[in-house]
C-alpha positions in Angstrom: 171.4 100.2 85.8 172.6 97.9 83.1 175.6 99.2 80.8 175.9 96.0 78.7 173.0 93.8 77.4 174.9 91.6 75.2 177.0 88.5 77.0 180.0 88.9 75.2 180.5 92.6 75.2 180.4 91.6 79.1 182.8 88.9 79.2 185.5 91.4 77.2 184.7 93.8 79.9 185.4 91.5 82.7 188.5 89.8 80.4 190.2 93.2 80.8 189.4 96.0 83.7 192.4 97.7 82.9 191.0 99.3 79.4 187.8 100.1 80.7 189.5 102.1 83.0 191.2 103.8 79.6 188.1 103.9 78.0 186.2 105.4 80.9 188.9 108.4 81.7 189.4 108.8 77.8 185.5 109.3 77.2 184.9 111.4 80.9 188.6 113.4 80.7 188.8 113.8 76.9 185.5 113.9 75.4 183.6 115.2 78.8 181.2 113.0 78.5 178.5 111.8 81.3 179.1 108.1 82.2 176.1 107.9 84.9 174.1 105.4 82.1 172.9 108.1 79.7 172.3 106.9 76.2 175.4 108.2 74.9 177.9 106.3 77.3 175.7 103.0 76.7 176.0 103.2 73.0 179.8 104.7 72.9 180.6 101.6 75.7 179.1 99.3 73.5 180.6 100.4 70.6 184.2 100.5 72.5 183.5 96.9 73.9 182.7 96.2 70.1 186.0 97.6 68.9 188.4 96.0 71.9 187.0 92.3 70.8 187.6 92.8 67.6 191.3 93.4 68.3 191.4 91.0 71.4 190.4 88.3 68.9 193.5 89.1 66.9 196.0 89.1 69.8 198.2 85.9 69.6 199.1 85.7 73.5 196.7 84.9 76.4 194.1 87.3 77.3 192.3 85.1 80.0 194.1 85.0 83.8 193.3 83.4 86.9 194.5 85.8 89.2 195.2 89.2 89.3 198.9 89.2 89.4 198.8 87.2 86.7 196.8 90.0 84.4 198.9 92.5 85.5 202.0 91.0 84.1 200.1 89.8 80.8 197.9 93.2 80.3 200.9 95.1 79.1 200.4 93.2 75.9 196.6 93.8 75.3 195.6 96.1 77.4 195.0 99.5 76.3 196.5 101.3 79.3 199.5 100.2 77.8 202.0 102.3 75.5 203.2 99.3 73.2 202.7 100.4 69.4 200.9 97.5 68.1 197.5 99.4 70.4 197.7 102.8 68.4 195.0 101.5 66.0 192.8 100.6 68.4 193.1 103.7 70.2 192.6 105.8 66.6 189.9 103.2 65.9 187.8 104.0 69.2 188.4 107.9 69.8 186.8 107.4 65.7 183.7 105.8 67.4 183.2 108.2 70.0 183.4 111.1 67.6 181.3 110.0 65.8 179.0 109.4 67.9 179.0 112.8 69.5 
């Protein structure tokens, strides 16, 4: 089953594993919603993918790493797992989206 149509939405997803692990125990934990591919989780995955490129996009550091020690010391910056202040819009931004999308 296919989660994401659109290229880009997939290279964000693969940019940064570490928030769509955030997004996927916020929506599951939080919201208790199904993530087994029903039309809610595509279109609220989307929509988060949406929102986390915007921001991405706006970060000033690097978001791209060639190995996986390396993203683990750089994803504290970007990553939405993270606690750093500068992510509490995003957050606000996508528990907005799934809301409203419930």
């Amino acid at each position: 089953m296919t989660y994401i149509d659109d290229w880009y939405y997939y290279a964000v997803a693969v940019i940064d594993p570490a928030s769509i692990h955030w997004f996927l125990a916020l929506l599951t934990e939080t919201y208790h919603v199904d993530t087994n591919g029903s039309d809610l989780f595509k279109k609220t995955f989307s929509d988060f993918l949406g929102i986390h490129a915007r921001y991405l996009l706006k970060f000033s550091g690097s978001i791209f790493f060639y190995s996986v020690s390396e993203y683990n010391i750089g994803k504290k910056n970007f990553s939405l797992i993270s606690d750093a202040n500068h992510l509490e819009q995003e957050k606000y931004d996508i528990r907005a989206a799934i809301e409203t999308s419930l």
